[in-house]
C-alpha positions as CSV (number, residue, x, y, z in Angstrom):
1,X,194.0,48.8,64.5
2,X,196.0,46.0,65.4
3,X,199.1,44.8,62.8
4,X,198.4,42.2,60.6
5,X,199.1,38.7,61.6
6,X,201.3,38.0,59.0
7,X,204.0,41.2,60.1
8,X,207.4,39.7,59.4
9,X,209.9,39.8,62.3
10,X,213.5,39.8,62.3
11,X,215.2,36.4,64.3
12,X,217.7,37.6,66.9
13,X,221.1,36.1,67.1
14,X,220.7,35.1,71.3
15,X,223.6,34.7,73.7
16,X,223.5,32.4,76.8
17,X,223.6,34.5,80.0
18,X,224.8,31.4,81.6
19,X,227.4,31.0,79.7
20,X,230.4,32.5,82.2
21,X,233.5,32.1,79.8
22,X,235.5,34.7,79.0
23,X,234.8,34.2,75.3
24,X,231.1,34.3,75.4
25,X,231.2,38.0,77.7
26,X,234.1,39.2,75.1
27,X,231.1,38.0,72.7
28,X,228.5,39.8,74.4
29,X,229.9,42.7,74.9
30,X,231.2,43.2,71.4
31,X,227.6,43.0,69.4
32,X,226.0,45.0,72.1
33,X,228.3,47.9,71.5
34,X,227.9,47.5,67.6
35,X,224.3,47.2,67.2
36,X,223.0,48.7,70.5
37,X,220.8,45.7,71.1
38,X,221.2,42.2,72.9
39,X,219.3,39.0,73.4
40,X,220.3,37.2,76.2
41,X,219.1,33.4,77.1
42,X,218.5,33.4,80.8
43,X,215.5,31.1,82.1
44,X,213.5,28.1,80.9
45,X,210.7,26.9,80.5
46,X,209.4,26.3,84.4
47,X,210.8,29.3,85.7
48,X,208.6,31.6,83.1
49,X,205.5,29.7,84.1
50,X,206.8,30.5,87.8
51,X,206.4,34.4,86.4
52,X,203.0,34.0,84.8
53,X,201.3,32.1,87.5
54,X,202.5,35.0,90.1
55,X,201.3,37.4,88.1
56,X,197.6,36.1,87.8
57,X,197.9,34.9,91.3
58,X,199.2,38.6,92.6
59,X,198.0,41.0,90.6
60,X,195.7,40.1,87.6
61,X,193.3,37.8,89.8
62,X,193.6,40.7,92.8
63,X,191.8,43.1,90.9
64,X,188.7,44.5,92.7
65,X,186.0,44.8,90.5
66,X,182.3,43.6,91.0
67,X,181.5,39.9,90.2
68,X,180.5,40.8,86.7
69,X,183.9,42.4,85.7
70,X,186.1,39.3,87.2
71,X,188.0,37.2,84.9
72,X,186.8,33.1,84.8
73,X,189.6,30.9,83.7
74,X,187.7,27.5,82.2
75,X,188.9,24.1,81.6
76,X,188.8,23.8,77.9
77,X,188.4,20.5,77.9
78,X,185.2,19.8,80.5
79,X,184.2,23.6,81.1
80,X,185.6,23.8,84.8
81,X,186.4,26.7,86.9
82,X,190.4,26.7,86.9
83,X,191.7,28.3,90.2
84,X,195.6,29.9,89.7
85,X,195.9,29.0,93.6
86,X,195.2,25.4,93.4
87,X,198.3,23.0,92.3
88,X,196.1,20.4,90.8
89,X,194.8,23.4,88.4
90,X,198.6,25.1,88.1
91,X,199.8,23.6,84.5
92,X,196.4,23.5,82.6
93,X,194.9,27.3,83.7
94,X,199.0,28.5,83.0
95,X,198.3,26.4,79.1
96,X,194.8,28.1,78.8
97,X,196.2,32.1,79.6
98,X,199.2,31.7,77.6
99,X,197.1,30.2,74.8
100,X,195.2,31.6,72.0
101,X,192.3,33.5,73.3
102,X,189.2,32.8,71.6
103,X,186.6,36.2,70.5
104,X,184.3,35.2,74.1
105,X,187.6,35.0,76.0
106,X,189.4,37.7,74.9
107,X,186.3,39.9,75.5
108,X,186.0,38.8,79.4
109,X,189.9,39.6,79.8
110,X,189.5,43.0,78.5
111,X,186.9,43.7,80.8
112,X,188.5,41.8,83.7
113,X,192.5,43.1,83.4
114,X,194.4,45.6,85.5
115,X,194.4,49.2,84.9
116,X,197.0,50.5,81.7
117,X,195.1,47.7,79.5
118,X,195.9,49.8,76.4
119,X,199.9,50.3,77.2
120,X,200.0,46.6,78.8
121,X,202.0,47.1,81.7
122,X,200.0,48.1,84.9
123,X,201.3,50.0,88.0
124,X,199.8,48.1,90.4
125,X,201.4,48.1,94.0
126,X,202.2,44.4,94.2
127,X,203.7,44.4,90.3
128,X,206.9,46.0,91.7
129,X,208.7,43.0,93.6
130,X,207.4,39.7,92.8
131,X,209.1,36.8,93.6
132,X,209.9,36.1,90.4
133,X,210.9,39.7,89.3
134,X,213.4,39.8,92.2
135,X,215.0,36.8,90.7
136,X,215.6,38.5,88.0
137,X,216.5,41.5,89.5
138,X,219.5,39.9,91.3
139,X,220.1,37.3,88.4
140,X,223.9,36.4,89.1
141,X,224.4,35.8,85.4
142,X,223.1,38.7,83.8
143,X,224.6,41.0,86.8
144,X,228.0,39.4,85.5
145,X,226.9,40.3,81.8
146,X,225.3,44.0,82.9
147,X,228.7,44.8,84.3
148,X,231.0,43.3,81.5
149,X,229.3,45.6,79.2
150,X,228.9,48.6,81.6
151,X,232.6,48.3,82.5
152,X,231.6,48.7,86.0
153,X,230.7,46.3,89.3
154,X,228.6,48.9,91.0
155,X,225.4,48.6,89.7
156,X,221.6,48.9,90.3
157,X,218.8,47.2,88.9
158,X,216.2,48.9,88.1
159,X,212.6,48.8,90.0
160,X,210.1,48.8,87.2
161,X,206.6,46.9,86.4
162,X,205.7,44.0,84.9
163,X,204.2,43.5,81.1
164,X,200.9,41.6,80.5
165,X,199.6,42.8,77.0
166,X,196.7,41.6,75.8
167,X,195.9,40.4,72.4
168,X,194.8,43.8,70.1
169,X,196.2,45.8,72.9
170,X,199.9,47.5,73.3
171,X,200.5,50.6,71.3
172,X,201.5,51.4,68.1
173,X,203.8,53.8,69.6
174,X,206.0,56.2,67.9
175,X,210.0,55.7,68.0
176,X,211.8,57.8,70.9
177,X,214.5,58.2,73.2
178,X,214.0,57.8,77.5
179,X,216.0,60.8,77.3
180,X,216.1,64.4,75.5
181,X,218.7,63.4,72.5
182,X,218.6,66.7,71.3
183,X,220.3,68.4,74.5
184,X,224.1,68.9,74.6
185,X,223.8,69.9,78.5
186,X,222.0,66.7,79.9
187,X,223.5,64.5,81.9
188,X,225.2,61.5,80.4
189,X,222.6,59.0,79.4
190,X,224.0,55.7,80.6
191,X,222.9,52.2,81.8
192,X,220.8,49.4,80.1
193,X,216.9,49.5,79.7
194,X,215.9,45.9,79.7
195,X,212.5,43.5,79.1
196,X,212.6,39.9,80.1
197,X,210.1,37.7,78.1
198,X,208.3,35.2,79.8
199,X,206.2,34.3,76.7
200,X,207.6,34.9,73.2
201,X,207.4,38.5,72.5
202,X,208.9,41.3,70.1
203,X,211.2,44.3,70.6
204,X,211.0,47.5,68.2
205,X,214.2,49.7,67.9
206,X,216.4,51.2,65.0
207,X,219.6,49.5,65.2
208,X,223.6,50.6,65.4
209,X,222.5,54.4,66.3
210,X,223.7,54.6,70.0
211,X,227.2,56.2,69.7
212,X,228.2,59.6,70.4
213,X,229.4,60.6,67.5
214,X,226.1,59.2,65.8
215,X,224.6,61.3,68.3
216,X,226.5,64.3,67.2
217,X,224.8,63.9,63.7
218,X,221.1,63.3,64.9
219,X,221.3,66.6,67.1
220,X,223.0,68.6,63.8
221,X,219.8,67.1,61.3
222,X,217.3,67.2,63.9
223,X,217.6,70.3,66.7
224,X,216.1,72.1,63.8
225,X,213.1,70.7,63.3
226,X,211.7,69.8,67.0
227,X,212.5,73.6,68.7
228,X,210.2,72.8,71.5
229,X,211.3,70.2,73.1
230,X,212.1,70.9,76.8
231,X,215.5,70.7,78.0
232,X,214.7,68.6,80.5
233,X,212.6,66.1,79.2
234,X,212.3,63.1,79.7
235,X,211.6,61.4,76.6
236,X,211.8,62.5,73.1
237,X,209.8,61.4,70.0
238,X,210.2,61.4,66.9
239,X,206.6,62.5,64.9
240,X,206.1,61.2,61.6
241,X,204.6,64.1,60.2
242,X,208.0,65.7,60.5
243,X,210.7,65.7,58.0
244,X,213.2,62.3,58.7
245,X,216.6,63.7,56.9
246,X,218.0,60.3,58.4
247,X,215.7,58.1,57.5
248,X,214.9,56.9,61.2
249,X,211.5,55.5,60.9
250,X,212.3,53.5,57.7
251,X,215.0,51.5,59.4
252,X,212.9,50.3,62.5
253,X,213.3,46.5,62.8
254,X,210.9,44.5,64.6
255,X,213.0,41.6,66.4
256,X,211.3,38.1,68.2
257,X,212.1,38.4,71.7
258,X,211.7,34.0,72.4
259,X,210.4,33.1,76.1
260,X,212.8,32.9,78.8
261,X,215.0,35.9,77.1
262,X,215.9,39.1,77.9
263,X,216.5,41.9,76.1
264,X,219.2,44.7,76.5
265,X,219.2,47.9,74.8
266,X,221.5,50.9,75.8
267,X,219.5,53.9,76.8
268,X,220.6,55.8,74.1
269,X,219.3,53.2,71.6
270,X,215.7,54.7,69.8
271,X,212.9,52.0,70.3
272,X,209.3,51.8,70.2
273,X,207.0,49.5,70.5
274,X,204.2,48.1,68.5
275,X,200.2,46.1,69.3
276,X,199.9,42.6,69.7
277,X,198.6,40.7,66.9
278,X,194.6,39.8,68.1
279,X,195.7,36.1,66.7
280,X,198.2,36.1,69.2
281,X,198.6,35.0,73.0
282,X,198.7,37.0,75.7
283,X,202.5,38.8,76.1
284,X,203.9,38.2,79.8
285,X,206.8,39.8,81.2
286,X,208.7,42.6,82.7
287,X,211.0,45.5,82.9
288,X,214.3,45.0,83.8
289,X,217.1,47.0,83.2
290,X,220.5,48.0,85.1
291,X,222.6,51.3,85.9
292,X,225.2,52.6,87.6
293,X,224.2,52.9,91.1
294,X,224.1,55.9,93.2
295,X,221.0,58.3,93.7
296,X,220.5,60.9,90.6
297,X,220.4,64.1,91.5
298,X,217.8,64.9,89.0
299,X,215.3,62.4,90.6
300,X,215.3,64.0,93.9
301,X,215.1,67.1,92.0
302,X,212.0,66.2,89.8
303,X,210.1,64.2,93.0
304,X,211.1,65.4,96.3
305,X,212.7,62.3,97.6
306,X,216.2,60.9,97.1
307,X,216.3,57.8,95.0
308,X,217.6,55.7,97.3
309,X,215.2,56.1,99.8
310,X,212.4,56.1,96.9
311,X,213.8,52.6,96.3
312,X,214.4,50.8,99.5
313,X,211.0,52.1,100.3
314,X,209.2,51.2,97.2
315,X,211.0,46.8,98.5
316,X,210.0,47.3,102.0
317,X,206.4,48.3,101.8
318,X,205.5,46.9,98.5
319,X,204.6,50.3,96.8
320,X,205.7,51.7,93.0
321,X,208.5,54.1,93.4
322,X,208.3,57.3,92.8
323,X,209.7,58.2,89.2
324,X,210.4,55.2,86.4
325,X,214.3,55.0,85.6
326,X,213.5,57.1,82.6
327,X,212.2,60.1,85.5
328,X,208.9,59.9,84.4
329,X,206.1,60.0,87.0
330,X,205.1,56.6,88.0
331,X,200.9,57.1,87.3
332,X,198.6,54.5,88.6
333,X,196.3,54.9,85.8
334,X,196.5,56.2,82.7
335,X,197.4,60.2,82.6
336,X,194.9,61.0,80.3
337,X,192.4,59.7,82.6
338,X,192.6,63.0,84.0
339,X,191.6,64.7,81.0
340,X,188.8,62.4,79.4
341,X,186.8,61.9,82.9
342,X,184.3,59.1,80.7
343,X,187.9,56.9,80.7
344,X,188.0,57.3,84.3
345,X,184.3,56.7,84.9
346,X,184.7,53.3,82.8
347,X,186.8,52.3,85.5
348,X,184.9,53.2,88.4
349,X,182.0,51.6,87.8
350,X,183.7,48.3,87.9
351,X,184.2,48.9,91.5
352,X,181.7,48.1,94.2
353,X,180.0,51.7,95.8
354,X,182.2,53.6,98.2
355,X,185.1,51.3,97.4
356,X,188.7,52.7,99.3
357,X,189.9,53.3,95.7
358,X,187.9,55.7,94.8
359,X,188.8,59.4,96.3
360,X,188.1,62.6,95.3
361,X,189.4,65.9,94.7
362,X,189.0,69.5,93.4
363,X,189.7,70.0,89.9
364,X,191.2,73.5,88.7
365,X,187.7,74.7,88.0
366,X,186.9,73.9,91.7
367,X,184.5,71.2,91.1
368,X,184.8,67.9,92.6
369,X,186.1,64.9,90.6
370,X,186.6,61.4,91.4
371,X,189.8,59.6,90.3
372,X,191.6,56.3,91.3
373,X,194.2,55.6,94.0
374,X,196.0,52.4,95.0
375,X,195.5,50.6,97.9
376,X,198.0,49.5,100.5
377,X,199.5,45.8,99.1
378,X,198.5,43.8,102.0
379,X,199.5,40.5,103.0
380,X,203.1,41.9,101.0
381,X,206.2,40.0,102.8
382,X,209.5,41.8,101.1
383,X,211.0,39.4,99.1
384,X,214.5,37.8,100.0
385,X,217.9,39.0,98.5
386,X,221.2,37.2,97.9
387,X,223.9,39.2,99.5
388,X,224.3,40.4,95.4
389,X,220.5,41.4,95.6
390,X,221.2,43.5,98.3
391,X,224.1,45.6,96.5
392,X,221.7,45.7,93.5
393,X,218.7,47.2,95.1
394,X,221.0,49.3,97.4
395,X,220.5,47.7,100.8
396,X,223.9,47.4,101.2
397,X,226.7,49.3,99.8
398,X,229.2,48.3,97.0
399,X,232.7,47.6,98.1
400,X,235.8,48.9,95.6
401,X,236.7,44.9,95.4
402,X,234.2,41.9,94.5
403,X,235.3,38.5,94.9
404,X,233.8,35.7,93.1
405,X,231.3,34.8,96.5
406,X,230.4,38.1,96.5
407,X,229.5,38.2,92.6
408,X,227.3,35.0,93.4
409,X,228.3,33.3,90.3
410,X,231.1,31.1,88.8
411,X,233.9,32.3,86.8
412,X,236.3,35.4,86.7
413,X,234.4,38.2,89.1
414,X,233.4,41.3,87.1
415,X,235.9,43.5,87.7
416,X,239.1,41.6,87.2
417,X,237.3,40.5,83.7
418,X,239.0,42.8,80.7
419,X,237.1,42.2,77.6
């Protein structure tokens, strides 16, 4: 069930990204490293109806189901087909699917949207490197903030999807960690996980519990009571059913994330997430954090292929990489899929007979089951880069010095900057 419309939500205190004085970075850095958390200001109004019109015009429009599963945008004002593609339709489809969806509407979306409606972030080839997502990707201003708070100039963004959750859709998901937070032997968890907002949205998370020595505590209390959680893992929950000696899940804060925002959390941080309100609009968006760049050696280690390869490839043919920055396995539809074949089924029969997405396999009890595979993003031109994007995606390599051309942004460049 979806939260009631009333749910309270905490205001953030927001920063301006484009703000390159020393005081405002000293600023930034400081409540990020108290509270874990940050909202940064970094696009307006036209540039987050740039990102919503690309998505409908790249991915949620390109889906490939029969006539009667496709989404109709109409004119709510004389009933007319809206087209995403057509400039004299731009500003009045982009007011009717950020809008409040009415029961008829909402209905026709569900049946019309991308694959991962229930999660609200779909791993659809051409999601990956948008035009608009690259801009944020190589963002001069929030590279400048990413690497005053990293305390380093050699960064990566990260290549992740984009967020369009529907109204009564999202999940009610329990708070965790994109890492194992009970191991003492990992490797280091560092880096910033990140969501821009291109509509107003919300962010879930337990604040001022990212520091080691809070760590230290959590794995004392806790190690106990979850003995089965794989060294390895990936990501670590924490069940309700469980004892909470910390009383974890009674501090989660639900924050507003306004349009045009980002928000940074360190990896270390325990967030969650929760379903949008079915009064609401329609939540647009996407991933977008940083790290420290160089391939992991656990990511060749979990997939096969180095992670810089896995990257460059995933920007030069338009494909999802590999593994998510948390090493998870990118899926193109749900996981479960594979073990509730009716969920698959659902799917598809949206497409038309013998479609290129459909393919089979054999199952472990050597019968032969149909399941979903992408298809090859064509028409995809690779996006441009600023000689910054480059450094960031890992086309070219970082240099020990970075002057302030090379940082693609006003101001002190990031590594003379001592906050």
């Amino acid at each position: 069930m979806p939260p009631k419309a009333a749910l309270a939500m905490a205001e953030p205190v927001i920063f301006d990204a484009r703000d390159p004085t020393l005081g405002n970075l000293r600023a930034i850095k400081a409540y990020i490293e108290k509270n874990g958390v940050i909202v940064l200001k970094i696009w307006g109004k036209r540039q987050c109806r740039a990102t919503v019109t690309e998505m409908w015009r790249k991915v949620i429009s390109k889906q490939h189901w029969t006539d009667e599963y496709q989404i109709v945008i109409r004119s709510r004002k004389d009933n007319c087909i809206l087209v995403v593609h057509s400039e004299a339709d731009e500003k009045e489809f982009y007011r009717t699917v950020t809008g409040v969806l009415s029961p008829q509407e909402r209905k026709m979306f569900e049946r019309g949207w991308p694959l991962h409606r229930g999660f609200g972030a779909c791993c659809d080839p051409a999601v990956f490197h948008m035009d608009t997502v690259t801009s944020i990707r190589q963002d001069p201003n929030l590279y400048r903030c990413a690497s005053i708070i990293m305390d380093d100039h050699k960064l990566w963004s990260q290549v992740n999807r984009g967020v369009q959750v529907l109204p009564a859709q999202g999940e009610n998901e329990v708070l965790h960690f994109d890492n194992n937070a009970l191991s003492k032997k990992s490797e280091p968890v560092t880096g910033l996980a990140g969501k821009f907002c291109a509509s107003d949205s919300r962010f879930v998370y337990v604040p001022r519990i990212h520091t080691d020595e809070w760590l230290e505590d959590f794995q004392e209390q806790y190690a106990p009571l979850y003995p089965n959680v794989k060294p390895n893992a990936s990501k670590m929950e924490l069940k309700a059913e469980l004892s909470d000696p910390m009383h974890l899940l009674e501090r989660k804060e639900v924050m507003r994330v306004p349009r045009g925002c980002i928000v940074y959390w360190f990896k270390k941080t325990l967030h969650g997430q929760i379903k949008v309100c079915i009064d609401k609009p329609i939540q647009y968006g996407c991933y977008a954090g940083m790290g420290i760049a160089g391939s992991r050696a656990a990511y060749k280690k979990k997939c096969g292929v180095d992670e810089l390869e896995d990257r460059i490839g995933s920007y030069l043919q338009g494909r999802a990489p590999m593994l998510w920055p948390s090493l998870d396995k990118v899926q193109f539809y749900p996981k479960k899929f594979d073990n509730f074949p009716h969920l698959m089924q659902a799917y598809i029969k949206k497409l038309p007979p013998n479609h290129p997405m459909i393919a089979t396999r054999i199952s472990p009890k050597g019968k032969t089951v149909e399941f979903l595979t992408p298809m090859s993003n064509i028409g995809y031109v690779p996006p441009p880069f600023t000689s910054l994007g480059k450094r960031l995606l890992g086309l070219e390599e970082w240099e020990d010095e970075l002057d302030d051309a090379e940082a693609g942004a006003p101001g002190p460049a990031a590594k003379r900057v001592r906050v």
